[in-house]
C-alpha positions as CSV (number, residue, x, y, z in Angstrom):
1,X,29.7,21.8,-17.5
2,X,26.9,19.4,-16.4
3,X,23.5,21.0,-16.9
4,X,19.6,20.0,-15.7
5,X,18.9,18.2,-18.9
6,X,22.2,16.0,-19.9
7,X,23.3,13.9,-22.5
8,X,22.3,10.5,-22.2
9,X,25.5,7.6,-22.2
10,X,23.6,5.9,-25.4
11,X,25.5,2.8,-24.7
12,X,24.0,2.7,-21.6
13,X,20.6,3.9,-22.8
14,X,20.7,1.4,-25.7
15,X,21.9,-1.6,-23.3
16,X,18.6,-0.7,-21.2
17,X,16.3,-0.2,-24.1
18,X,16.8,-3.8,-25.3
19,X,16.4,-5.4,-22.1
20,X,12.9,-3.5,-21.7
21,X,11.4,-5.1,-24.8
22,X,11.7,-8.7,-24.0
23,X,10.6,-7.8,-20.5
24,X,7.5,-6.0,-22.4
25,X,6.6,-8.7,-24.2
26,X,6.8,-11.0,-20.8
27,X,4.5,-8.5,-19.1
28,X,2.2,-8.6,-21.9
29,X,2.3,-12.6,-22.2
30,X,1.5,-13.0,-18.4
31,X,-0.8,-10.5,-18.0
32,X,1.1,-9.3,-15.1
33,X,3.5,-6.0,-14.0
34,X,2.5,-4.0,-16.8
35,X,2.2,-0.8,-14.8
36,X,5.3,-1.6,-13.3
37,X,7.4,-1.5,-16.6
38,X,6.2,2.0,-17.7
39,X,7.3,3.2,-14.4
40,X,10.9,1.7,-15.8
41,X,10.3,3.3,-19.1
42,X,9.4,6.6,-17.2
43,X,12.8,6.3,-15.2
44,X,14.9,5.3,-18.4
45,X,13.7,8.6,-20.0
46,X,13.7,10.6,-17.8
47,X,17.1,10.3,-16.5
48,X,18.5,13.0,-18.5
49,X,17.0,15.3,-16.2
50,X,18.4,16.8,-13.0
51,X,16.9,19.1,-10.4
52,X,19.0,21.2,-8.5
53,X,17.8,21.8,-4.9
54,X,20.9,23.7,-3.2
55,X,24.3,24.2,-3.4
56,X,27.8,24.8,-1.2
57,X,31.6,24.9,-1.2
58,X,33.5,21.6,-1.3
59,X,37.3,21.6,-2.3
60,X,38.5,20.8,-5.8
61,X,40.6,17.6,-6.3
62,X,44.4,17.8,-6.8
63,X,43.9,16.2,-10.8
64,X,46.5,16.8,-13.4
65,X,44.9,17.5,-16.7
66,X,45.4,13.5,-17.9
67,X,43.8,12.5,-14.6
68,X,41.3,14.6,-15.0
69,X,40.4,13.9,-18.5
70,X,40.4,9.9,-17.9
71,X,38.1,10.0,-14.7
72,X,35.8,12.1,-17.0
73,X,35.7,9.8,-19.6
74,X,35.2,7.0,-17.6
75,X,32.6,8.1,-15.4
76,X,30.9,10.7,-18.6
77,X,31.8,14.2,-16.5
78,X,33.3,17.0,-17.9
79,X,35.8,17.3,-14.6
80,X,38.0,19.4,-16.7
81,X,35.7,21.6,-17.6
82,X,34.7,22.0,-14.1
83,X,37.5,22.1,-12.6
84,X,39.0,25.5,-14.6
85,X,35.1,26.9,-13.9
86,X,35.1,28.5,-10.7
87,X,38.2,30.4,-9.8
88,X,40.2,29.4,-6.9
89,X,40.6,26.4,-4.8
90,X,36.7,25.1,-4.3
91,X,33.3,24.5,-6.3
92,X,30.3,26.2,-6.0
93,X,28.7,22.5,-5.5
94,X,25.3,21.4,-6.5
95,X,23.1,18.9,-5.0
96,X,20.4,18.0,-7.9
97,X,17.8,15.1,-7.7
98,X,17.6,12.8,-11.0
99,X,14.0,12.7,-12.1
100,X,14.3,8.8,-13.6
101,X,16.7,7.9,-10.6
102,X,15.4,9.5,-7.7
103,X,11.9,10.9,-7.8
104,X,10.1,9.3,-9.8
105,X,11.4,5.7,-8.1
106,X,10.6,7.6,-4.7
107,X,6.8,8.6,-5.8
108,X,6.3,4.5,-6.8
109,X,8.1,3.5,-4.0
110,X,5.6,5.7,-1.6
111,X,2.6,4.2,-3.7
112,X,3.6,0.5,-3.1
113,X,4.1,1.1,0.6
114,X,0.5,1.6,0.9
115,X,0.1,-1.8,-0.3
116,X,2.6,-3.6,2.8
117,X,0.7,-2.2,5.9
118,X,0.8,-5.0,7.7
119,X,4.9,-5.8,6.6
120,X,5.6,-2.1,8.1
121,X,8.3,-3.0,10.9
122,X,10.2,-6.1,8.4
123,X,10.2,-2.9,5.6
124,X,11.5,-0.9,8.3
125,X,14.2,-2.9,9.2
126,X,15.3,-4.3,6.0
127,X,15.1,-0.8,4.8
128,X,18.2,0.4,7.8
129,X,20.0,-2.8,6.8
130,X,19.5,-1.8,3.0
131,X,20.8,1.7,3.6
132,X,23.4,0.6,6.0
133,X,24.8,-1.8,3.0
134,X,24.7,1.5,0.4
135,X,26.7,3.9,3.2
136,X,29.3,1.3,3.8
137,X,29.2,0.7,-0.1
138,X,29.1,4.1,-1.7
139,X,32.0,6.3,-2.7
140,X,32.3,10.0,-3.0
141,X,35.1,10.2,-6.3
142,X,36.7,13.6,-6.2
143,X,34.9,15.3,-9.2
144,X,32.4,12.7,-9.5
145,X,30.1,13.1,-7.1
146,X,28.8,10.0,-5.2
147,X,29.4,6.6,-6.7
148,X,27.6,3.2,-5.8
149,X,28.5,0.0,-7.0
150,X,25.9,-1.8,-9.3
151,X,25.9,-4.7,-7.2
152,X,24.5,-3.0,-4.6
153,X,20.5,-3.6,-4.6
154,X,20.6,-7.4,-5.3
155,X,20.7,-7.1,-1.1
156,X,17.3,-6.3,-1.3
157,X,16.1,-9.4,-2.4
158,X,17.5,-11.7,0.6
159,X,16.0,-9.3,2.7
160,X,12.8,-8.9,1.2
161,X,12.6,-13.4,0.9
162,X,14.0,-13.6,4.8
163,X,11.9,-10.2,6.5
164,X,8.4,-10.9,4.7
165,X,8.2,-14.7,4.4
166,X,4.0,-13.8,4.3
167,X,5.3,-12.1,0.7
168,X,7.7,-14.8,-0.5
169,X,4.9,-17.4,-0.2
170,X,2.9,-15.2,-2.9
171,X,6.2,-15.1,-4.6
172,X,5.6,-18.7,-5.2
173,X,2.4,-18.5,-6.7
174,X,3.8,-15.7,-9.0
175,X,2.2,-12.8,-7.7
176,X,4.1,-9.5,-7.9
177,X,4.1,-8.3,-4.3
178,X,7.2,-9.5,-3.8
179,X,8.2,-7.4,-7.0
180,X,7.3,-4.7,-5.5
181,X,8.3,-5.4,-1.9
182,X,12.1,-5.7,-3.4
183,X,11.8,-2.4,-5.1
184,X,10.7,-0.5,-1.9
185,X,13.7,-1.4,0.1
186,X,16.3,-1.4,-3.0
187,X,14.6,2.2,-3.6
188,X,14.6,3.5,0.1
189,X,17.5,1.6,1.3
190,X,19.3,3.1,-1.6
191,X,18.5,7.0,-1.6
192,X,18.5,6.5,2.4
193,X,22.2,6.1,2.1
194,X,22.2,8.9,-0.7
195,X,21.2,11.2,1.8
196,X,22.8,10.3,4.6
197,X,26.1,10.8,2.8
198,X,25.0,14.2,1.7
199,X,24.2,15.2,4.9
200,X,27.2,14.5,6.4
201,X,29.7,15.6,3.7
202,X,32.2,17.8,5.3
203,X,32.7,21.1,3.2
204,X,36.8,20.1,4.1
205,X,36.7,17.0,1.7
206,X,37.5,16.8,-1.7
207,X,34.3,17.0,-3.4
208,X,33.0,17.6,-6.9
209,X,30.8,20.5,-8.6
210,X,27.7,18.3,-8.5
211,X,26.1,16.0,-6.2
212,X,23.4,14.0,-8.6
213,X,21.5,12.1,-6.2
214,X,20.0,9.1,-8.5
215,X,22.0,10.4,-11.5
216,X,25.6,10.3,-12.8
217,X,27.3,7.2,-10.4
218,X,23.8,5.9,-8.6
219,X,21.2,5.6,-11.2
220,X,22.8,2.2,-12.8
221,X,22.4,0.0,-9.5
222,X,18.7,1.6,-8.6
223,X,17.7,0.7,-12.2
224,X,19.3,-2.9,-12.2
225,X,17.2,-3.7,-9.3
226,X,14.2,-2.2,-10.5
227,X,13.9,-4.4,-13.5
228,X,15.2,-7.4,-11.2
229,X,12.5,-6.9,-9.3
230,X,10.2,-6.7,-12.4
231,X,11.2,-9.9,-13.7
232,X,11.1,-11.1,-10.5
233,X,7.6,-10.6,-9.9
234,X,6.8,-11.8,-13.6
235,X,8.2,-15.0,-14.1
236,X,7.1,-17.8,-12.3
């Protein structure tokens, strides 16, 4: 079974590890977006961790054993395990928030925003469009839980160069705003469409024993754009 603290995918973890220390070193060299990249260290670490905040019945998928055991592998779920958990014909479902994937993104999101007071309608809108793109994107896999393509943030930096050409101009010039300005509606737009799709889950649908908002199937895509936008904001 999944639990709050999981096993890291150390392909994954590795992968993510060696991109950070060039992008160190670049931070370092420019004297720019340093804060910014512990934030992505934070995330990367902290990722492992899951908070449950409440639970309810969805049904379980129809899987033979083989299907089961080759959707777990792929996606790095113990779907067989979980499946033969809870007797009967549904899960006792979880919906847990990823502390590197959704909180922690959230709080620095929140923080930058304080920063774009005079951008708030362009964030606004590009942040319905970005959640609007992750909706129609998303996928709830039977036994996964809710799975985003990777793809799916690199919308937010169109939006952010189109809906805040004040920002793009200090883009220019190499300033970070419009580092950060690509993580807030990536962020947002992202965990907007998170929740929405929560929200309106019907309990009749094939679902799966945990929802990980910003975990297992969402945290890749939220991460790519986060040190997109990083480099972003750091190279001129």
């Amino acid at each position: 079974m999944r639990k709050i603290v999981n096993k890291p995918d150390l392909k994954l973890f590795l992968f993510y590890g060696l991109v950070l220390i060039p992008t160190f070193f670049l931070c370092c060299s420019r004297n720019n977006g340093v804060a910014f990249f512990f934030v992505l260290v934070a995330m990367l670490l902290t990722s492992v961790i899951e908070i449950p905040i409440y639970g309810f019945r969805t049904k379980k998928p129809g899987y033979s054993a083989l299907e089961a055991a080759c959707i777990g592998d792929f996606y790095g779920v113990p779907i067989s395990e979980e499946m033969q958990a809870d007797n009967g014909r549904t899960y006792k479902t979880q919906v847990t928030l990823n502390v590197g994937g959704f909180i922690i993104p959230l709080l620095f999101s929140v923080y930058l925003l304080l920063n774009y007071s005079t951008l708030l309608l362009e964030i606004s809108l590009a942040i319905l469009l970005m959640a609007l793109f992750s909706y129609m994107l998303l996928e709830v896999k039977a036994g996964v839980g809710i799975v985003i393509p990777s793809y799916v943030g690199v919308f937010a930096i169109p939006l952010a160069l189109i809906l805040a050409p004040e920002v793009q101009a200090e883009a220019q010039a190499g300033n970070t705003a419009i580092a950060g300005l690509i993580f807030i509606l990536a962020i947002f737009g992202i965990l907007l469409g998170l929740l929405i799709t929560v929200a309106t889950l019907s309990r009749e649908e094939v679902g799966s024993a945990f929802f990980n908002l910003g975990g297992i199937g969402s945290f890749q895509p939220i991460y790519l754009i986060s040190i997109l936008a990083l480099l972003i904001g750091t190279v001129p």
